[in-house]
C-alpha positions as CSV (number, residue, x, y, z in Angstrom):
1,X,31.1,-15.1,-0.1
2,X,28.9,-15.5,-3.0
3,X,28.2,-19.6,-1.4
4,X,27.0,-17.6,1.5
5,X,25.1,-14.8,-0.2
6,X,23.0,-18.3,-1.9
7,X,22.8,-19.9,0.9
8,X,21.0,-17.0,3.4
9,X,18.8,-15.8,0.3
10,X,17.5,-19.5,0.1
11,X,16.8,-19.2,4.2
12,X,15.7,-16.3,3.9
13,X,12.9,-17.0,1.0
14,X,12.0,-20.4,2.8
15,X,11.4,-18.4,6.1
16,X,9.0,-16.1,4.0
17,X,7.5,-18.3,1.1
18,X,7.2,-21.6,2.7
19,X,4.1,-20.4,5.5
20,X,2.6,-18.6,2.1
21,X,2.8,-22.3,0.8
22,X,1.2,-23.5,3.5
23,X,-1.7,-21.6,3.3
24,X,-3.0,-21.7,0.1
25,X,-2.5,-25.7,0.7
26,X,-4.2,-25.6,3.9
27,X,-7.0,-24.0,1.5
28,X,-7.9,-27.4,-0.2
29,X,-7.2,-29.7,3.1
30,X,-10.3,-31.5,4.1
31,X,-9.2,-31.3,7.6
32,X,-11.3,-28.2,9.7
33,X,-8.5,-28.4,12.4
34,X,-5.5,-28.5,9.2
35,X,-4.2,-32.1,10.0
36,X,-1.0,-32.3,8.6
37,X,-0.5,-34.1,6.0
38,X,-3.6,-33.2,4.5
39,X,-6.0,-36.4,4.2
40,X,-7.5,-35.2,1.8
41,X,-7.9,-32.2,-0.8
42,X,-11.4,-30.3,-1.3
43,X,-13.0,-27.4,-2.9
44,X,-15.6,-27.4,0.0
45,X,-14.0,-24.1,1.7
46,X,-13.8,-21.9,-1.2
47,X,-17.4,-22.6,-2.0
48,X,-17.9,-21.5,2.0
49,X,-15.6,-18.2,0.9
50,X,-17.8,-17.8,-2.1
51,X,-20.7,-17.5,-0.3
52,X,-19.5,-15.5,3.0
53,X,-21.7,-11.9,3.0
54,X,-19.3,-11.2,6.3
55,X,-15.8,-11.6,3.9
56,X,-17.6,-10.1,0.5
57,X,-18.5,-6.4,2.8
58,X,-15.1,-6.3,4.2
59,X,-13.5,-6.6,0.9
60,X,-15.6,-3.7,-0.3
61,X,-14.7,-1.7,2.6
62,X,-11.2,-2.8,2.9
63,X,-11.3,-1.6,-1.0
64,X,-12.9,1.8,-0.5
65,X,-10.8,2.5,2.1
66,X,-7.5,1.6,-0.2
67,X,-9.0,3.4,-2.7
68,X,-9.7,6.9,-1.5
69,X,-6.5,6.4,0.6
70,X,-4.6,6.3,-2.5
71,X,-6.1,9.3,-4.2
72,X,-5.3,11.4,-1.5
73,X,-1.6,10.6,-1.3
74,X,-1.2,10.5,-4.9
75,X,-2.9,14.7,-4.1
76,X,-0.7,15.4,-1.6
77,X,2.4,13.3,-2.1
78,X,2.9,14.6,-5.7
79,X,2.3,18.5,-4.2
80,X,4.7,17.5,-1.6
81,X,7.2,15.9,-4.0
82,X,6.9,18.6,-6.2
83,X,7.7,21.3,-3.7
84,X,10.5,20.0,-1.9
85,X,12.5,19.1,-5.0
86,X,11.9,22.2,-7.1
87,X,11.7,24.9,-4.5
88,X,14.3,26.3,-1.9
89,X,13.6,27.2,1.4
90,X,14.1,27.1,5.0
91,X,13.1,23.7,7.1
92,X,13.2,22.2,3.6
93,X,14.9,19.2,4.7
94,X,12.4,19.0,8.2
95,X,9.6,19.0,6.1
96,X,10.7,16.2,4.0
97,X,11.9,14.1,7.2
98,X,8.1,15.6,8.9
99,X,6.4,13.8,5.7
100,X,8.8,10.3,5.7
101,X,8.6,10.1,9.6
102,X,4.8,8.1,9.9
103,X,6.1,5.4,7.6
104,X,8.9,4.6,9.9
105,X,7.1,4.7,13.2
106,X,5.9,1.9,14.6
107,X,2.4,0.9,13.5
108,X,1.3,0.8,16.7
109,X,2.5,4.4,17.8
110,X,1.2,5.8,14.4
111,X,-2.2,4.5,15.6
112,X,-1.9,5.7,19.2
113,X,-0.9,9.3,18.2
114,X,-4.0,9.2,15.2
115,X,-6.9,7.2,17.9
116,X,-5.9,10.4,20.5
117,X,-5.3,12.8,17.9
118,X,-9.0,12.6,16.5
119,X,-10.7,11.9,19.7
120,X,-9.5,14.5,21.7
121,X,-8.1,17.0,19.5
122,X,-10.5,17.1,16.8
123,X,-13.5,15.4,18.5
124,X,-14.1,13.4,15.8
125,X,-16.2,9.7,16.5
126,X,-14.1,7.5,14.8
127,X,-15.0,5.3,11.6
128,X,-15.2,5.4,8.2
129,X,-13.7,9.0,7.5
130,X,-10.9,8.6,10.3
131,X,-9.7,5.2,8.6
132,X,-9.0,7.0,5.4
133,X,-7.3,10.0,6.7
134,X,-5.2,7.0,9.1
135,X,-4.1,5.3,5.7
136,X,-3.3,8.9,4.0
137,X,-0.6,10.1,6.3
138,X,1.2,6.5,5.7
139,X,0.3,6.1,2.1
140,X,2.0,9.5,1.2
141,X,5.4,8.6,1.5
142,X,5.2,5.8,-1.3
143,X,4.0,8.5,-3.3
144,X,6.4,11.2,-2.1
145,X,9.5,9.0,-2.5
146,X,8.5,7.9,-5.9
147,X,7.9,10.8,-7.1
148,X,10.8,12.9,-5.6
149,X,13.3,9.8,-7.0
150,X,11.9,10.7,-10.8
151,X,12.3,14.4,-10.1
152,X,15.9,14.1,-9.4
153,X,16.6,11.8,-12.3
154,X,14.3,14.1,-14.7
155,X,16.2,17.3,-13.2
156,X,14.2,20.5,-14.3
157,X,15.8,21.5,-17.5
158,X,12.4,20.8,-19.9
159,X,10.4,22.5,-17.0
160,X,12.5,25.7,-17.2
161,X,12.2,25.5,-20.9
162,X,8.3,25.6,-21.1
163,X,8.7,28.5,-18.8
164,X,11.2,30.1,-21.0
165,X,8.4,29.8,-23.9
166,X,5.7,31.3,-22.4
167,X,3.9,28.5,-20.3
168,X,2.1,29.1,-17.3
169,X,2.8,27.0,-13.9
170,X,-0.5,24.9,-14.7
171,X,-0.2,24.6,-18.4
172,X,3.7,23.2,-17.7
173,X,2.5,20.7,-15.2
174,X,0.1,19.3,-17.3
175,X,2.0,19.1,-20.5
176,X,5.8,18.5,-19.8
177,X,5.9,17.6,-16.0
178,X,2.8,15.3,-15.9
179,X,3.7,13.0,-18.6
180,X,7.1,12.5,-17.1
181,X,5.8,11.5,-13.9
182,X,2.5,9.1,-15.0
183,X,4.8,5.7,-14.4
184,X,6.0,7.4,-10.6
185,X,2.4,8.2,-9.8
186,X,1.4,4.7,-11.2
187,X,3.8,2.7,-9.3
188,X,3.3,4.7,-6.0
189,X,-0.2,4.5,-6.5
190,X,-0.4,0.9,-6.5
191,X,2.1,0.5,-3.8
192,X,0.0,3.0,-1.4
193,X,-3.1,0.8,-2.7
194,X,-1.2,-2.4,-1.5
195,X,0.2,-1.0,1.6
196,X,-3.4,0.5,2.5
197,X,-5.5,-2.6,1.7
198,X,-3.7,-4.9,4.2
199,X,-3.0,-2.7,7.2
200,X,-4.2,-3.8,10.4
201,X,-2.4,-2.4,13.9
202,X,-3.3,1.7,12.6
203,X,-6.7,0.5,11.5
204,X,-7.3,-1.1,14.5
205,X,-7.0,2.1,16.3
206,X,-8.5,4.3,14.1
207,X,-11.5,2.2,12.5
208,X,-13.8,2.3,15.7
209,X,-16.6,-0.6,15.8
210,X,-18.6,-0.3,12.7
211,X,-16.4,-0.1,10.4
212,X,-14.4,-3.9,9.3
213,X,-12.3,-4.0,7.0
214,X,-10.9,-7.8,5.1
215,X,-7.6,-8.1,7.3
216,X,-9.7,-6.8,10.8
217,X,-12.5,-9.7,9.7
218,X,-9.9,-12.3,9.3
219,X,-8.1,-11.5,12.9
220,X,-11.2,-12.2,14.4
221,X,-12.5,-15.1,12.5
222,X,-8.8,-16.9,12.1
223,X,-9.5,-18.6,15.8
224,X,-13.0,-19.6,15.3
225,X,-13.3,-23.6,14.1
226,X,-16.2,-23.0,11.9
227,X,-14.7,-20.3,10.0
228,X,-10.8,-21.0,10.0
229,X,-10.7,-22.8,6.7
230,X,-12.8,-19.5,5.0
231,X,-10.2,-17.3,6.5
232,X,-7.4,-19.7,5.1
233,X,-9.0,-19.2,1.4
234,X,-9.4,-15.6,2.2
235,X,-6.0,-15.6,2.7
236,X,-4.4,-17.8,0.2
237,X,-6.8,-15.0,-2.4
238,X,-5.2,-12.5,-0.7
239,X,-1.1,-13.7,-1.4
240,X,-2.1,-14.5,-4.9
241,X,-3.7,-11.0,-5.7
242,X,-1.3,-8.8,-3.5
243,X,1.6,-10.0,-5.7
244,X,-0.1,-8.5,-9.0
245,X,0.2,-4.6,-7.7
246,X,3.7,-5.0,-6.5
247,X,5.1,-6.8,-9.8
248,X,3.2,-4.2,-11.4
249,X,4.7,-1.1,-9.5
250,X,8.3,-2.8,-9.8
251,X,8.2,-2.7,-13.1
252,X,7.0,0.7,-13.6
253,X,9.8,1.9,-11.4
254,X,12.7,0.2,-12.3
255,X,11.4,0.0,-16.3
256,X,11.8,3.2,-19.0
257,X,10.9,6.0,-16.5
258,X,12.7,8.6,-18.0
259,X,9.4,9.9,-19.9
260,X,9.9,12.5,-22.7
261,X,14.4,12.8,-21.7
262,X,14.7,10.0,-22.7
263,X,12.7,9.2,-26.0
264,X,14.7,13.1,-26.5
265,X,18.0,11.1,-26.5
């Protein structure tokens, strides 16, 4: 069992790492149509990247986006999290399968339902403003499951405590149930960054014209020969800095994230 275990998790990393490889090699071949094996290596395309105006403004709205998509799930997730776990009431568990539900839907549905939804319902032209809304309702759940998870494990004991000596609602938030949450928050932050920054099937439905962001640009350059290799090095960027958030938000969930209970014990 344990042979066959090794020998599917090797497949199963080839299948995934192996086209990653392949692109940030394809990055340095010489070849604009990506002969393989590469004739020869060069720096010529990521001088082309470093000089793309069209790549540099979708990164910046590609990173607004992310960025003010992340605040308001870290807003609303934590509320969320916050009153599902410490309150009791009916629809509870509806409300907390209502709030998971977008991240399981298919992209495509989730961007169907939003396109319609702020076209016809709210009459809303769609752009800047509807993207980030589009990437909230997703981007919650990292927050809300992160944040519900440290709840649990935290249970409400030093909360009830703070109440017992006088603290208000506000004044125990921000000095007991804050600090015991900062590495949740942290962690589903960058994950909601991460999972914002690279979404393309709800942003394509939701974006309208104007508005490109980096993985929309490199859809509809990746087919052009004059710009291929730029979108390779785009890419190759890409895999090397997406890895730094999700490291990063691994560790601060599976590290010390009992908070205050645990430098208590």
């Amino acid at each position: 069992m344990r042979r066959t275990l090794a020998v599917l998790t090797a497949i199963g990393l080839t299948v995934v790492y192996v086209p990653l490889g392949m692109v940030l090699l394809n990055s340095f071949n010489s070849s604009r149509t990506f002969a393989w094996p590469p004739p020869d290596l060069t720096l010529r395309w990521w001088r082309a990247a470093a000089n793309s105006s069209g790549a540099f403004d979708a990164l910046f709205v590609s990173l607004r986006v992310a960025l003010l998509a992340t605040i308001l799930a870290l807003v609303l997730g934590t509320m969320a999290a916050l009153a599902l776990q410490r309150r009791r009431f009916f629809g509870r568990e509806v409300v907390s399968l209502l709030i998971i539900l977008p991240i399981a839907l298919p992209g495509i549905v989730t961007g169907i339902a939003l396109n319609n939804a702020f076209r016809t319902v709210f009459g809303l032209e769609l752009g800047f403003i509807t993207l980030v809304i589009a990437h909230a309702t997703f981007c919650i759940v990292t927050v809300f499951n992160n944040v519900q998870a440290r709840l649990r494990r935290l249970g409400g004991n030093l909360e009830e405590a703070s109440a017992d000596l006088g603290a208000g609602t506000f004044t125990t938030f921000r000095l007991v149930t804050f600090p015991m949450l900062r590495s949740a928050l942290l962690a589903g932050a960058l994950l909601a960054f991460g999972l914002s920054f690279d979404e393309i099937i709800v942003t394509t439905f939701t974006a309208g014209g104007d508005v490109k962001t980096l993985p929309i640009w490199i859809l509809e350059n990746m087919f052009r020969p004059n710009q291929a290799p730029v979108v390779n090095v785009v890419a190759a960027v890409l895999v090397l800095l997406s890895a730094i958030p999700i490291w990063l938000a691994q560790r601060l969930s599976g590290g010390a994230g009992s908070g205050p209970m645990t430098a208590g014990r």
